[in-house]
C-alpha positions as CSV (number, residue, x, y, z in Angstrom):
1,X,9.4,19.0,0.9
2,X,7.0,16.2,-0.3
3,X,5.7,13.8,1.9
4,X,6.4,10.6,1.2
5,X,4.3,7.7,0.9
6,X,4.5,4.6,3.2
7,X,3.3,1.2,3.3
8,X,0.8,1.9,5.9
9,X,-0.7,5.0,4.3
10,X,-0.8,2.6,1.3
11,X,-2.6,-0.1,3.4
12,X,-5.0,2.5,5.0
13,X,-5.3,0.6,7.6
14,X,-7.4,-2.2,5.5
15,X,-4.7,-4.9,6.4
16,X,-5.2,-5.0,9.9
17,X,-8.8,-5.4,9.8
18,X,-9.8,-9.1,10.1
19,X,-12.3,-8.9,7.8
20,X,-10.2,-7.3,5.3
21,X,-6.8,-9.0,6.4
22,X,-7.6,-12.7,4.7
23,X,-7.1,-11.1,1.5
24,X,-3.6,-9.5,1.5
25,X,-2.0,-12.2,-0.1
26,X,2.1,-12.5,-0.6
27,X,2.4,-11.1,-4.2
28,X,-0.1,-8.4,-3.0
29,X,2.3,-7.2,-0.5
30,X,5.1,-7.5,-3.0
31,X,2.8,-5.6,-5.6
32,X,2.0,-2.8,-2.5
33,X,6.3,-2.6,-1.5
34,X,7.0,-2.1,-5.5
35,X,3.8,0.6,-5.8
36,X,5.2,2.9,-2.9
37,X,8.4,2.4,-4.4
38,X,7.4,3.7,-7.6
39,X,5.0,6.0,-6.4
40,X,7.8,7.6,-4.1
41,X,10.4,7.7,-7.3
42,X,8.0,10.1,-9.0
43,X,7.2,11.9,-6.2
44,X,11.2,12.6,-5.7
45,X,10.9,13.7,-9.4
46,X,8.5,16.4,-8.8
47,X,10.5,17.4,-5.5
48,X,13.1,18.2,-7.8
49,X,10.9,20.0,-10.1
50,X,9.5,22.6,-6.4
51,X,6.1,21.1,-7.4
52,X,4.2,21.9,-4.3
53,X,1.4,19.6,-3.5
54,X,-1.7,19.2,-0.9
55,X,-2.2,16.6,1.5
56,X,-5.7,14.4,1.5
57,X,-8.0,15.3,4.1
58,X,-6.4,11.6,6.0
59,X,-3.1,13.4,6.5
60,X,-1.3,11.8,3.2
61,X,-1.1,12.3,-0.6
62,X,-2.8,8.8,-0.5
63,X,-6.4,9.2,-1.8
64,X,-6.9,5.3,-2.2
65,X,-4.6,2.7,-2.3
66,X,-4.8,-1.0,-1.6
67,X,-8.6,-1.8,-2.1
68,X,-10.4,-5.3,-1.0
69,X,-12.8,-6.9,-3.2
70,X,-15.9,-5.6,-1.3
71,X,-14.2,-2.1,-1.3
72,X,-13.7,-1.9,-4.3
73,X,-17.5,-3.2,-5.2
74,X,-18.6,0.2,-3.7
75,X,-15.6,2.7,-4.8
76,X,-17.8,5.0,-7.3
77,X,-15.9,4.6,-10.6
78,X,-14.0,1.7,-9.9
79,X,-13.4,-1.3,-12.3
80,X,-13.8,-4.9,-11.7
81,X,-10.8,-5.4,-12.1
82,X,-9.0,-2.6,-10.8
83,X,-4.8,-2.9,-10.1
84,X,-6.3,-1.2,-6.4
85,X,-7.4,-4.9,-5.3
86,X,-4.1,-6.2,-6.4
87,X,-1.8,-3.7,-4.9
88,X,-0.6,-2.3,-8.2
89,X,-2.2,1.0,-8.3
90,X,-2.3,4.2,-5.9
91,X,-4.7,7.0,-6.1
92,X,-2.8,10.4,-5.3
93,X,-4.6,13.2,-4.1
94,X,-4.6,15.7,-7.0
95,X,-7.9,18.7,-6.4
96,X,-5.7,21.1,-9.0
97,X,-4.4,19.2,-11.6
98,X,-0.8,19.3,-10.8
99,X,0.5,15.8,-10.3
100,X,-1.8,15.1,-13.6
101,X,0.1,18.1,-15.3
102,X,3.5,17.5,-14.5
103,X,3.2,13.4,-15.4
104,X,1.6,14.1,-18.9
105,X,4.7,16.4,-19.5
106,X,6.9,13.9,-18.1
107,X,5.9,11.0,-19.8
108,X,9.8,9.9,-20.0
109,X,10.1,10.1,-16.5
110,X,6.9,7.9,-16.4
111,X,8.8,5.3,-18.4
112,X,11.8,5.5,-16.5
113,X,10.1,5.3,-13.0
114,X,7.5,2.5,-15.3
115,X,4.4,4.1,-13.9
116,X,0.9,4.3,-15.9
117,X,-1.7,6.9,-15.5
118,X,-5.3,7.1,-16.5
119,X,-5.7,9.8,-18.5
120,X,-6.0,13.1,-16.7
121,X,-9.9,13.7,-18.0
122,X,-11.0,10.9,-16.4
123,X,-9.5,11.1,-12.9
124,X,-10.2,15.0,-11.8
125,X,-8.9,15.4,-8.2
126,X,-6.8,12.7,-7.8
127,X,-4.3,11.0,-10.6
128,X,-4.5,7.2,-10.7
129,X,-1.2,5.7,-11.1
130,X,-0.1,1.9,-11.7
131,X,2.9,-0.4,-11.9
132,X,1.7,-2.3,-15.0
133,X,0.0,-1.4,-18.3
134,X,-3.2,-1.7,-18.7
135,X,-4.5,-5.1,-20.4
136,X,-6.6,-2.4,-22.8
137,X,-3.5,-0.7,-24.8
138,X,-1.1,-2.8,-23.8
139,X,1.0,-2.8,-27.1
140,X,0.9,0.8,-27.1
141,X,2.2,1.2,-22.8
142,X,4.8,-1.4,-23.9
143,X,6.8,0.8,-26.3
144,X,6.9,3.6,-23.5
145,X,5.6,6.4,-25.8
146,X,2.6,6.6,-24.5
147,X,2.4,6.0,-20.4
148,X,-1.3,7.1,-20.1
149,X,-4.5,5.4,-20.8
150,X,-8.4,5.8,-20.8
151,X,-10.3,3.5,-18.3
């Protein structure tokens, strides 16, 4: 059975930290309930596929989720404006490939579930995925062909 995600391995403890806290806003909270949600929908999916998956060193399939500003500033690889700071977008934990592999051949599920992913070559060992398209190829996310995109 998969583990599923909850809001706290989401927060990763960030929230509660003082320093941190003053930034979780109410529409990042709402963004963070509808990420786990969606994040837990394709989770289910793969369940029901027997993909087996491995846990992050922290215990969860969480490799990064909600990110503050000054976080973020210091996540190798991250962008300015990445959907971590607003609580659209969850890291999973991914060191073979599978949750990458499975969502590229399951890109309907992606639209049903309305999940984007970065595109597999870009995000070896973990598989970024967000609630909204990307501001890049937004057009092309819209009409649910394609539910992956380059950084």
């Amino acid at each position: 059975m998969l583990q599923r995600v909850t809001l706290d391995n989401y927060w990763m403890g960030r929230d509660k930290k003082p320093i941190y806290a003053v930034e979780v806003t109410t529409a990042i909270r709402v963004n963070a309930q509808e990420t786990v949600h969606r994040v837990n929908a394709l989770l289910g999916r793969m369940e029901a596929d027997r993909v087996s998956l491995e846990l992050h060193p922290n215990g969860t399939i969480v490799s990064s989720g909600w990110r503050p500003a000054a976080i973020n500033s210091v996540t190798l690889g991250s962008a300015i404006r990445s959907k971590h700071i607003t609580g659209e977008a969850c890291d999973l934990y991914d060191p073979d490939g599978l949750i990458d592999e499975w969502c590229w051949a399951h890109q309907e599920i992606l639209a049903t579930i309305d999940l984007y992913i970065e595109h597999p070559s870009a995000t070896k060992g973990w598989c970024h995925v967000q609630i909204v398209p990307p501001k890049s190829q937004e057009n092309i996310a819209r009409d649910n062909r394609r539910r992956w995109f380059y950084p």
